[in-house]
Wavefront OBJ file of the C-alpha trace (Angstrom):
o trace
v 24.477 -12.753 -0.814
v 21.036 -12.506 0.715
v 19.752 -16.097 1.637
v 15.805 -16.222 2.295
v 13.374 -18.774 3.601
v 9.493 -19.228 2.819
v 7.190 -20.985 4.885
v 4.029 -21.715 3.776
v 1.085 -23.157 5.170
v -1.494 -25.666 3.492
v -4.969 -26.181 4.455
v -5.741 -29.624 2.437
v -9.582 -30.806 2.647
v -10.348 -33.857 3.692
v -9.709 -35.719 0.171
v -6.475 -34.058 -0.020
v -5.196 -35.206 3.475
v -5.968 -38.785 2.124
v -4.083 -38.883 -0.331
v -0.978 -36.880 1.453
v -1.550 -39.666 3.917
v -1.399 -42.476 1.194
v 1.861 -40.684 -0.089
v 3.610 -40.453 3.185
v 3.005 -43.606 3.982
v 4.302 -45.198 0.468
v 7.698 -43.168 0.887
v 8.233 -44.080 4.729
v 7.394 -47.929 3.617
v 10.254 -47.396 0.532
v 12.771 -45.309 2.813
v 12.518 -47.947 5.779
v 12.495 -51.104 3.362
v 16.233 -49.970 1.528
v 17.442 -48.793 4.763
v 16.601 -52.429 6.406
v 18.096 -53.875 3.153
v 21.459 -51.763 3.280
v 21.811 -52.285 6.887
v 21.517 -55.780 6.417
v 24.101 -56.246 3.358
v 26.640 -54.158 5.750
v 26.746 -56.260 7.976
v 26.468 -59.711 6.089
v 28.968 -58.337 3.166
v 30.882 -55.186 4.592
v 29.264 -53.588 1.138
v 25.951 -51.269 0.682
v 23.121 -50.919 -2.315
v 23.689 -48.249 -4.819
v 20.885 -45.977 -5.591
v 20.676 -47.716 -9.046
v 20.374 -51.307 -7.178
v 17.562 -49.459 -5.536
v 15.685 -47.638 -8.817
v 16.137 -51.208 -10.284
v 14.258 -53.493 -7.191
v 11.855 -50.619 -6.493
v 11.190 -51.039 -9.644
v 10.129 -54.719 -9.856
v 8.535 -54.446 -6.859
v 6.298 -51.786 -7.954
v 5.328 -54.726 -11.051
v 4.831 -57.397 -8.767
v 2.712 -55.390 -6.159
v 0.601 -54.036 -9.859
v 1.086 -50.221 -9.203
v 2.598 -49.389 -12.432
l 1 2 3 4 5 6 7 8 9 10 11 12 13 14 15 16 17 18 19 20 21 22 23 24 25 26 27 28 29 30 31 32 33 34 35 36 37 38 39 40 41 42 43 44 45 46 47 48 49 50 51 52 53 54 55 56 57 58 59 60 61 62 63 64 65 66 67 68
Protein backbone atom coordinates (compact mmCIF):
# COMPACT_ATOMS: atom_id res chain seq x y z
CA UNK A 1 0.00 0.00 0.00
CA UNK A 2 1.19 3.30 -1.38
CA UNK A 3 0.83 6.08 1.37
CA UNK A 4 1.03 9.79 -0.12
CA UNK A 5 1.25 13.26 1.32
CA UNK A 6 -0.01 16.72 -0.19
CA UNK A 7 1.18 19.93 0.79
CA UNK A 8 -0.40 22.79 -0.24
CA UNK A 9 0.18 26.29 0.03
CA UNK A 10 -2.43 29.21 0.67
CA UNK A 11 -2.01 32.73 -0.20
CA UNK A 12 -5.05 34.34 1.96
CA UNK A 13 -5.59 38.27 1.33
CA UNK A 14 -5.61 40.40 3.88
CA UNK A 15 -9.45 39.79 4.95
CA UNK A 16 -8.81 36.21 4.90
CA UNK A 17 -5.73 36.29 7.28
CA UNK A 18 -8.18 38.10 9.72
CA UNK A 19 -10.35 35.92 10.06
CA UNK A 20 -7.74 32.75 10.12
CA UNK A 21 -6.31 34.91 12.86
CA UNK A 22 -9.74 35.29 14.72
CA UNK A 23 -10.09 31.39 14.31
CA UNK A 24 -6.74 30.47 15.65
CA UNK A 25 -7.01 32.43 18.30
CA UNK A 26 -10.70 31.13 19.43
CA UNK A 27 -9.35 27.39 19.28
CA UNK A 28 -5.94 28.13 21.20
CA UNK A 29 -8.25 30.16 23.90
CA UNK A 30 -10.73 26.72 23.99
CA UNK A 31 -7.68 24.15 23.83
CA UNK A 32 -5.71 26.08 26.69
CA UNK A 33 -8.96 26.81 28.85
CA UNK A 34 -9.99 22.63 29.10
CA UNK A 35 -6.44 21.80 29.37
CA UNK A 36 -6.08 24.35 32.53
CA UNK A 37 -9.46 22.88 33.68
CA UNK A 38 -8.36 19.07 33.38
CA UNK A 39 -5.07 19.76 34.83
CA UNK A 40 -6.62 21.31 37.61
CA UNK A 41 -9.40 18.51 38.45
CA UNK A 42 -6.25 15.95 38.32
CA UNK A 43 -4.77 17.18 40.71
CA UNK A 44 -7.65 18.38 43.13
CA UNK A 45 -9.75 14.97 42.37
CA UNK A 46 -7.24 12.32 40.82
CA UNK A 47 -10.18 12.37 37.91
CA UNK A 48 -10.23 14.30 34.33
CA UNK A 49 -13.24 16.02 32.07
CA UNK A 50 -14.74 13.90 29.43
CA UNK A 51 -15.05 15.33 26.04
CA UNK A 52 -18.87 15.44 26.64
CA UNK A 53 -18.23 17.55 30.05
CA UNK A 54 -16.39 19.68 27.59
CA UNK A 55 -19.12 19.91 24.42
CA UNK A 56 -21.56 20.60 27.36
CA UNK A 57 -19.51 23.86 29.23
CA UNK A 58 -18.21 25.02 25.84
CA UNK A 59 -21.39 25.08 25.17
CA UNK A 60 -22.82 27.44 27.84
CA UNK A 61 -20.05 29.41 27.60
CA UNK A 62 -20.50 30.11 24.05
CA UNK A 63 -24.42 31.46 25.44
CA UNK A 64 -23.13 33.46 28.06
CA UNK A 65 -20.25 35.13 26.00
CA UNK A 66 -23.55 35.66 23.02
CA UNK A 67 -21.71 33.86 20.09
CA UNK A 68 -24.37 31.47 19.29
Amino acid sequence: MIQRAYKFRIYPDSEQEIALSKQFGHTRFVYNRYLNMRKEMHFQNHTTLTRFDCQSDLAKLKKAEGFE
